[in-house]
N, C-alpha and C positions, 0 to 999 in steps of 0.2 A: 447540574448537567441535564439537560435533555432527556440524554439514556432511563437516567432514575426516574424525570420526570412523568415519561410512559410507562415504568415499570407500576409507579404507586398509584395513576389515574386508570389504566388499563391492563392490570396486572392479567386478567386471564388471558387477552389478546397476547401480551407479553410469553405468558408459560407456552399458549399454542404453540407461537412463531419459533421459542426453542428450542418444541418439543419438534417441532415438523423439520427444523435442519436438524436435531441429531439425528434422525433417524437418515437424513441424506446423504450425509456429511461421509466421508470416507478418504482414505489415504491419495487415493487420484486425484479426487477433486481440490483438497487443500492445498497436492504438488502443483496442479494446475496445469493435470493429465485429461483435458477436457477442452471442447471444440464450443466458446460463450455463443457463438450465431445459430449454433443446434442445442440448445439449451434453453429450457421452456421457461427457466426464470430470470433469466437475462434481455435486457432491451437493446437495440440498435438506440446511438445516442444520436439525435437530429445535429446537421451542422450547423447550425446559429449553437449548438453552445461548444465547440471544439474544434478545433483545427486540426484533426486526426479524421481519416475516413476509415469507417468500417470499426469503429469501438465501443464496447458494449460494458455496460454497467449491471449488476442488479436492479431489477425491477422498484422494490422500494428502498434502495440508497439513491436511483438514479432519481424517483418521486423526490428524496428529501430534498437533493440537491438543487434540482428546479425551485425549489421553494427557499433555498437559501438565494441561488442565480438571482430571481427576482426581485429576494428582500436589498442585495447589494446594487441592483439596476436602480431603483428607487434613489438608493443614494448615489448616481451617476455614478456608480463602479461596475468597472464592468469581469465577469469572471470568465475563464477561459478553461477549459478541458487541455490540459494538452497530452494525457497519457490516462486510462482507466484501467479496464480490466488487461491483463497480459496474460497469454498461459505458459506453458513449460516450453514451449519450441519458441514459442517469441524470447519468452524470457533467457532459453540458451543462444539463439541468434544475437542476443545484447552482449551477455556475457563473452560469449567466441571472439565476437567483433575487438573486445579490449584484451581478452587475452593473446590474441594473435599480433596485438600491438594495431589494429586498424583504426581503434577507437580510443587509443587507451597507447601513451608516447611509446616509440618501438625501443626507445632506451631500457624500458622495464622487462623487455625478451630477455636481459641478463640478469634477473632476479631469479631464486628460487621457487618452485613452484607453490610454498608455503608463502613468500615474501610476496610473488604476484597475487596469491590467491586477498591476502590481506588487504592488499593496495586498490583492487576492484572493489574488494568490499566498504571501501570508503562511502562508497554510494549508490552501489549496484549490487543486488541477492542473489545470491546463487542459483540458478534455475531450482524448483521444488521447495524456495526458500522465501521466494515475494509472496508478501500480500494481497500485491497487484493479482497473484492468482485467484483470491477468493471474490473478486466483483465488488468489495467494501473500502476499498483505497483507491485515491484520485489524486492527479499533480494538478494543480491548478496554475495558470498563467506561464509560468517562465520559472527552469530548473538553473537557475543560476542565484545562487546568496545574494548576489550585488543589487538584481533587478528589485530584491527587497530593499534596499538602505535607503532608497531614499525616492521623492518622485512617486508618481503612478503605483510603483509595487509596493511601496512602502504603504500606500494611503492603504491599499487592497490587504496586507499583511494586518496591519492593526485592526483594520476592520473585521479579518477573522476573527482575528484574537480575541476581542470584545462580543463575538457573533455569532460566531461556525457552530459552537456548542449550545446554541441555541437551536439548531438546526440536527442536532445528534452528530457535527462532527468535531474531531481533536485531532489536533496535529501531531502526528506517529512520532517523529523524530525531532525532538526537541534536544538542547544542548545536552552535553554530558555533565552530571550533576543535579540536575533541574527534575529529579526523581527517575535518574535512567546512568546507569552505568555500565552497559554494553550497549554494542550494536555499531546501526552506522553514524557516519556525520549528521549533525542537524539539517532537516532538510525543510525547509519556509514551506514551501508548495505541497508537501506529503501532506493528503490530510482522508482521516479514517471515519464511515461511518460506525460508529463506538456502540449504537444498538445492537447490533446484528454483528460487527469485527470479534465483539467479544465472546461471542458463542465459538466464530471459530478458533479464538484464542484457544478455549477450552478443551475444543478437540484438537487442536495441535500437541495441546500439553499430553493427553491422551495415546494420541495415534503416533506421534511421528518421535521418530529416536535418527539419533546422526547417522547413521550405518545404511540407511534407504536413500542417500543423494548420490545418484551416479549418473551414468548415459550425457556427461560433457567432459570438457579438460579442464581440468583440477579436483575434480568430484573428490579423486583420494584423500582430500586434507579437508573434507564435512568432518569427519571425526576429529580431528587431531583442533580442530578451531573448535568443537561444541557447536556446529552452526546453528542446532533448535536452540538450544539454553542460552547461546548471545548474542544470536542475531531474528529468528523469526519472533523470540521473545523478549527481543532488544528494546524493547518499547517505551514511551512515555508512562508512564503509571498511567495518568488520566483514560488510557486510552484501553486498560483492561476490565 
């Protein structure tokens, strides 16, 4: 992996960059109780690489990513942003939007609050609970399984696969079994910069306990699902 690859060539570069997010890192910033356009280490990401206006990445996850864009342009593939950083008000506007049945069948308004809470979680984090909060996670291309089988997303899929961790990224959500037995569904387009994701892994493990998710609808059942132990730390192995 990459990750290691910086760690052994550039080990004190490596300890700096750790040491300078622990000391940053804290329980808001990981909920992704923070404003990325007023944030000195976040980039505005230029349109030629996303179809999203006004989204912002880490400064060096968004550096890698250029340099993965380019290596896949070379091979006439082309990569797409379609989702970066989110913080906690975006990421409760996603969730609200399926829990109220607007985004998400209104047939499921007759489910338990436990049974809906699950049925989001198929593919959506609970506000306080993305990734997407921390600036190291990015959807690539198209959030749909199918756009990978076969075609265009398929070339673009394998080309990760063979790639991305050359670049310091791993795909977060890989199948269940394939070294991950919580969390959500596999998801082709999720993919993490695994340098830097896995510091704040760390301080997730650290800082956050189930009992600090509230302020939307369903917050009550953080507890009762474990949402840090099976879903922020739902992960692929590779990717911790």
């Amino acid at each position: 992996m990459l990750g290691l690859l910086i760690i052994s060539m550039f080990p004190n570069k490596h300890n700096e960059q750790s040491t300078m997010l622990d000391k940053v890192l804290d329980v808001d910033y990981l909920m992704g109780k923070y404003d990325p356009a007023e944030h000195s280490e976040f980039v505005l990401i230029p349109a030629k690489y996303t179809t999203k206006e006004n989204i912002y990445l880490r400064k060096e996850v968004f550096e890698a990513y250029q340099n993965m864009y380019n290596a896949a342009l070379r091979e006439g593939l082309m990569l797409t942003l379609v989702s970066a950083t989110r913080n906690f008000d975006y990421q409760r506007e996603l969730w609200e939007s399926k829990w109220n049945g607007i985004t998400l069948d209104p047939k499921y308004n007759n489910l338990s609050n436990l049974e809906k809470v699950l049925k989001i979680l198929k593919y959506s984090a609970m506000p306080g609970a993305s990734r997407h909060h921390w600036g190291t996670d990015i959807d690539i291309c198209d959030l749909n399984d199918g756009y990978y089988l076969s075609g265009a997303g398929k070339k673009i899929y394998d080309w990760l696969l063979n790639n991305a961790d050359k670049y310091g990224f791993c795909q977060t959500y890989t199948k269940f079994g394939e070294g991950r037995t919580s969390g959500y569904y596999e998801e082709k387009w999720h993919w993490s910069y695994q340098p830097m994701s896995k510091v704040f892994v760390q301080k997730a493990k650290e800082l956050l306990s189930n009992n600090m998710f509230n302020g939307f609808l369903g917050a009550e059942e953080a507890t009762n699902i474990s949402i840090v132990e099976n879903y922020v730390l739902g992960v692929n192995e590779d990717c911790l």
